[in-house]
N, C-alpha and C positions, 0 to 999 in steps of 0.2 A: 497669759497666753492669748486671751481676747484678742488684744490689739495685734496679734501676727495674724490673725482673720480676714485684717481688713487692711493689712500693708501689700504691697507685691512689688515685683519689679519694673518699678517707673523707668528705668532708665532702656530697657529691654524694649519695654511698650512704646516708647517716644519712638523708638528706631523702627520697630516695626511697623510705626504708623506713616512712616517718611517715607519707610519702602515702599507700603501701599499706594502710596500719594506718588511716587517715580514710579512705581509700575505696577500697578494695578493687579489684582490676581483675575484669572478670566469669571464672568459672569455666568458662563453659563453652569448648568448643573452640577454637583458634584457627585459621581457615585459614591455610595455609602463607605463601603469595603472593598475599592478598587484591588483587589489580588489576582493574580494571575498565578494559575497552576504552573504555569509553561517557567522553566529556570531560563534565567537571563542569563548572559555570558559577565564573569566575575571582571572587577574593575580592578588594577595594580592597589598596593596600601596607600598609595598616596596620591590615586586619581581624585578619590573623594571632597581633598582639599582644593588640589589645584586644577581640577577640570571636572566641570557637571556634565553627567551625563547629558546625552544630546535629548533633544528635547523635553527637561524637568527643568523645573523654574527653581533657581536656587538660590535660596532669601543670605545663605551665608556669601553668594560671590555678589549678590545685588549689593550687600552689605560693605564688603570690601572696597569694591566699584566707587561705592558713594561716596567713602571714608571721607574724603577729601573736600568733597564740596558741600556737602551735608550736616551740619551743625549737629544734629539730634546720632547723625550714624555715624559722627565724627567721634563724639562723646563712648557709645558703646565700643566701638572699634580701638580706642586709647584705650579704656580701662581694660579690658580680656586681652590685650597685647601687653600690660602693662605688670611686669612679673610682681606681687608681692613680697616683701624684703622681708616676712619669716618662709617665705618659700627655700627649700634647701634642697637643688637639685638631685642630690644623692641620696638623700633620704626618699625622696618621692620614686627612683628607682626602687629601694629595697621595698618600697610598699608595692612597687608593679609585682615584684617579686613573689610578696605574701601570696597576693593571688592566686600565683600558678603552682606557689606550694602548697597551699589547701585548694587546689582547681577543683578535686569532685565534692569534696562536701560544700564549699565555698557555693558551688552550681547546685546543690541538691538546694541549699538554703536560701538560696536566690529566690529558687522558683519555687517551691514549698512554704518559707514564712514569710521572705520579704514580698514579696507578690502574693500567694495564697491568702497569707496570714496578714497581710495589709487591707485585702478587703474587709477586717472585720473591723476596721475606720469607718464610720455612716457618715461622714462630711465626703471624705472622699471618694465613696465611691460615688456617690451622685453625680462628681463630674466626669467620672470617668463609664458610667453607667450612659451618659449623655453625649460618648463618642460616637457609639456603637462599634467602639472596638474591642469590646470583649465579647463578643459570638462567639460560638465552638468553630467556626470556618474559618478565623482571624485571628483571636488568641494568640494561638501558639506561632502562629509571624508576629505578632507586636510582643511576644517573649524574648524572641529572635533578636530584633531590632532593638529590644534594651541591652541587651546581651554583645549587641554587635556594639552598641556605645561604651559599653565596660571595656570590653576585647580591644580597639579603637585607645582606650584610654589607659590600657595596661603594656600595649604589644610591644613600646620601646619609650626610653626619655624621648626621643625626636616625635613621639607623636603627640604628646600629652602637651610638648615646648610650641609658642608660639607661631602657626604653621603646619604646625603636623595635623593628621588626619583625626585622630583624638580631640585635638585643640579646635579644630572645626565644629567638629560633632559635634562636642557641649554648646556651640554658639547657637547650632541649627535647633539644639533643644530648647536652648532657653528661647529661643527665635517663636519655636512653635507653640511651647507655653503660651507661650504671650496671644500666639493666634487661635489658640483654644480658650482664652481666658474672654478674648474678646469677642469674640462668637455669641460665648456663653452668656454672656454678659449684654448682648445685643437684644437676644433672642428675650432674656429676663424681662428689659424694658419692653419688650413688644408685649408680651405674657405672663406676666408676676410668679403666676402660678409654676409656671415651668421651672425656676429654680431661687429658690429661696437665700438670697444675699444674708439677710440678719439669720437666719440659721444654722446656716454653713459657710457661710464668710465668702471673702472674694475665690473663685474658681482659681486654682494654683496659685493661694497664699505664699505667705513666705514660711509661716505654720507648717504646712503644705512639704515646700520644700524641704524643710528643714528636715522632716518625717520621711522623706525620701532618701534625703542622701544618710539620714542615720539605721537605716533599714536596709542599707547596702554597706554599710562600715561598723556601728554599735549593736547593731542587731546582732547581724553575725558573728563578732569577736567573743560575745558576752551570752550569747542564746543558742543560733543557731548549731556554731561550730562544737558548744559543751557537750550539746545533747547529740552529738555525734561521737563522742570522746575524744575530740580536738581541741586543745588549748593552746592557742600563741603565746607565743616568747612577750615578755613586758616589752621588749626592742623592737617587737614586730607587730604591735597592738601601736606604741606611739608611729609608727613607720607607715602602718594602713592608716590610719586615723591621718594624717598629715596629708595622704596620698588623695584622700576623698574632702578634706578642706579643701586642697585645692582647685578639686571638679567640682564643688560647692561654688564658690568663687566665680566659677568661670560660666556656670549655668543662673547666677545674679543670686543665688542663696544666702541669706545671712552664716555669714564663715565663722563668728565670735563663740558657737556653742560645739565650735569642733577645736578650740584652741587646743586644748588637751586629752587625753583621754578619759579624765574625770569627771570633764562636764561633757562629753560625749555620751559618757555612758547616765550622767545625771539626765540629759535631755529626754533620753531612750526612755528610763524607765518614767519619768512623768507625763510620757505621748501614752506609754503601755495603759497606765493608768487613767488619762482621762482621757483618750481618744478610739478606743478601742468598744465600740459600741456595736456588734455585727444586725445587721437590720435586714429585712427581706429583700433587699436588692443587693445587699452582702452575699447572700445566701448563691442568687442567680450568677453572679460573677465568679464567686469562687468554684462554685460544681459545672459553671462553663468552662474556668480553667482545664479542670481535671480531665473532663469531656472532651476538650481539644486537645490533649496530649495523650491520649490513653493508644495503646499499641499503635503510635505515631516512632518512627523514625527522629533520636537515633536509639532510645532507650532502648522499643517496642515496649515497655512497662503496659502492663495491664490496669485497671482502673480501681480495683483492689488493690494492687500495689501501692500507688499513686494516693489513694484514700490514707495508706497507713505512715504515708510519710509527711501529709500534714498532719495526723496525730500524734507521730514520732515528736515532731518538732513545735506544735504551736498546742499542745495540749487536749485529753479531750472536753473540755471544757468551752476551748472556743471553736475547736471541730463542731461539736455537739451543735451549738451556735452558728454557724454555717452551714448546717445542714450534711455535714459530710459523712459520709456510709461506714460504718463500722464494719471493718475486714475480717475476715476468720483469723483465730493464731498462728495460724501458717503464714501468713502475709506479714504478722509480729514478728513472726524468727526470721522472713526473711531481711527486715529492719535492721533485728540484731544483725548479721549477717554482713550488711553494707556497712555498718558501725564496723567488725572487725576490720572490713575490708580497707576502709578509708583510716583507720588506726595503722595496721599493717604500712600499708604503703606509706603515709604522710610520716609516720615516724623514723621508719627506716632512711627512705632517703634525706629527714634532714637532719639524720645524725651525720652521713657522710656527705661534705662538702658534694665532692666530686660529682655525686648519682643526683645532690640538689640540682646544681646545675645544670646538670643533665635532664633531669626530670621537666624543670621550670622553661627549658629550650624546647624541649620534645610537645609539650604541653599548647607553649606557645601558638605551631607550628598545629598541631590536630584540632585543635581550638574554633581559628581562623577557618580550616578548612572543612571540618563541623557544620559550624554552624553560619558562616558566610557562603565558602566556595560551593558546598555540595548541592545539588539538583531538592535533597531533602532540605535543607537550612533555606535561608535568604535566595541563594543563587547570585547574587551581586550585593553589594554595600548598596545599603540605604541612607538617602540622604535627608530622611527625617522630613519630607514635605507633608502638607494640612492633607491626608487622606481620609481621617476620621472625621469625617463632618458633621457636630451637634445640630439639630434640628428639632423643628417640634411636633415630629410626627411621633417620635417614640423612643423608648429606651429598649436597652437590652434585655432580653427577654432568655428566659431558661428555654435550654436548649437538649439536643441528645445528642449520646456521641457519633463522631464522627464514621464515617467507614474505614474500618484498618486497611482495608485490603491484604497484602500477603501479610501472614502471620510470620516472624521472628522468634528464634530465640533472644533474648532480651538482655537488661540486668538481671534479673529475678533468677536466671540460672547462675549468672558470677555470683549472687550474694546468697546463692543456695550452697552453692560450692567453698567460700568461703565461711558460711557456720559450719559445715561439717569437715574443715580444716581446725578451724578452732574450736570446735567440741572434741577432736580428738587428739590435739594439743593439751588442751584442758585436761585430759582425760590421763594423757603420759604423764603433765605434769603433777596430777594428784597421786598418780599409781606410784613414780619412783618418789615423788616428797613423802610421799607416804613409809617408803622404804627406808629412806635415809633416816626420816625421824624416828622410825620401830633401831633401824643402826645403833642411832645415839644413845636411844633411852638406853637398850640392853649394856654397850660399852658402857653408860653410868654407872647403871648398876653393878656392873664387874667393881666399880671403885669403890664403891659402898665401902665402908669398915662394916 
């Protein structure tokens, strides 16, 4: 594993140093946490790709642009246009699928262990400690923004296919990696001290990646979704798993540890194993997570809530380890609760075709408008530019939470509502099995000789 520390993506960096070299990014300052409270007017799904917003500098159309005359941007622009021949169009549909059939535990898990539970990695959070994009004021938009690249890369085949708005996105990511990696990596040379190479290896390794895209496909298939009482289909385990090879690929990640889902899930547990080391800048990242989300729009979840669903899922052992608040048992039942709830629903509709479809269209469609279109989400598609700017004035620093403003009723009352549908399911069920069994035995009896 060493040597994934120290590999990255050459081919990503060459291009983005061509584009710097045709057009320079400006000089002047950068704000830290450029956010704007104010919602911007939403872009169509596929302005993203084929027209940048009016004044944001967009390294995927500089890229495009260049294709042609540019040797280094010629090279990246073939290979991510260039389908792979275990790629199998139809398959990678039914993985867009999976998604939208486990969409709420799929999302509880996202942001709970693959995010949550990823900061307790000490290699990486240091570089992402050295964005300054995990303040409680930014968070939950750079939550958004991963979210919107998933959404982007699920919403249809045409977006994920050469051109689509998905197919973009990954380029602008792996585009910005590369301009977070060499930031990083600037600033190193100028100050040793500032981030340590032989310790934690190159800033967005391939290591790195690799733990990313397995933390949004092996994590969840095998962790996330159990401890929710959701298990996929073997069909729909090789189907996601093939769906995120792909965005693997396309974001310059080594694809070889996603061929199957055997060495998917092999990869998984030996990152669990030796990567998983929560450190006190762990600690600050992940309770600024929760910080930034807590009675936020769209859950309104409370910060107790929000506490028990990283221990629901990432244990409490690495909660403990993170420093994360131990909830009353009331905030436990309401766990169970969202377990019923996401049982109930995901099982129901994928026994009937009909209501899947239905569900996975419906999903689609609230999704998008969620967490992109609404005033609360994004407000418009993000086109993934260098906002987080590493510098050496400071890291992320523990924070408090934010101000809710208007209080909501939340989740917390559906998954309240929900145990106390299935505690008195539970309850029918014991009373008349109970009946029928007392039934039986008596009719035995009568046979006795």
């Amino acid at each position: 594993m060493d040597p994934m520390k120290q590999s990255y993506d050459t081919l990503g960096e060459k291009a983005l140093d061509r584009l710097y070299t045709i057009s320079p990014p400006p000089h002047s300052p950068f704000p830290r946490n450029p956010i704007s409270n104010e919602a911007k007017p939403g872009l169509k799904s596929h302005d993203t790709a084929e027209h940048p917003p009016e004044g944001k500098r967009d390294l995927y159309h500089l890229l495009r642009e260049n294709a042609l005359s540019d040797e280094a941007s010629r090279l990246l622009w073939a290979q991510v246009n260039t389908v792979p021949s275990w790629v199998c169009w139809d398959q990678i549909a039914r993985g867009q699928d999976c998604f939208y059939r486990y969409g709420g535990p799929i999302l509880t898990g996202l942001a709970f262990q693959s995010l949550l539970g990823g900061m307790g990695a000490a290699r990486v959070v240091e570089t992402l400690a050295r964005t300054g994009g995990f303040s409680t004021k930014v968070a939950r938009h750079r939550l958004f923004e991963t979210t919107q690249h998933i959404l982007q890369c699920t919403q249809s085949l045409e977006f994920i296919q050469p051109g689509g708005a998905g197919h973009a996105s990954s380029i602008r990511v792996r585009l910005l990696h590369a301009a977070v990696r060499q930031r990083i990596m600037k600033l190193a040379r100028q100050r040793p001290e500032y981030y340590d190479v032989g310790a934690w290896g190159i800033p967005i390794n391939d290591l790195d990646c690799i733990a990313t895209i397995g933390t949004f496909s092996a994590t969840l298939i095998w962790i996330s979704l159990p401890r929710q009482g959701i298990f996929m289909t073997q069909g729909e385990i090789i189907d996601y798993i093939a769906l995120w090879r792909y965005i693997a690929y396309l974001t310059g990640t080594p694809t070889e540890h996603f061929e199957t889902p055997e060495k998917a899930k092999r990869v998984m547990e030996v990152l669990l194993l030796y990567e998983i080391k929560p450190t006190e800048t762990s600690k600050i990242l992940a309770n600024n997570i929760i910080k930034s989300l807590a009675g936020q729009p769209p859950g309104f979840a409370s910060e107790a809530f929000l506490q028990v669903n990283s221990r629901w899922l990432n244990g409490n052992e690495l909660s403990d380890a993170l420093g994360i608040g131990r909830p009353s048992i009331y905030y436990w039942a309401l766990a169970v609760g969202q377990c019923l709830f996401f049982m109930a629903i995901c099982y129901t509709y994928r026994a009937v075709p009909y209501l899947d479809r239905r569900k996975i269209a419906t999903l689609r469609r609230v999704f998008w408008q969620v967490i992109i279109k609404n005033e609360s989400g994004l407000g418009e598609e993000t086109t993934f530019d260098f906002k987080y700017i590493p510098d050496l004035s400071k890291k992320t620093q523990m924070e408090d939470v934010l101000e809710t403003g208007v209080r909501r009723v939340g989740i917390e009352q559906r998954n309240l509502q929900a145990l106390g549908i299935g505690c008195i399911l539970f309850a029918l069920t014991a009373f008349f099995g109970s009946k029928i069994v007392i039934a039986v035995v008596k009719r035995a009896v009568k046979w006795l000789p």
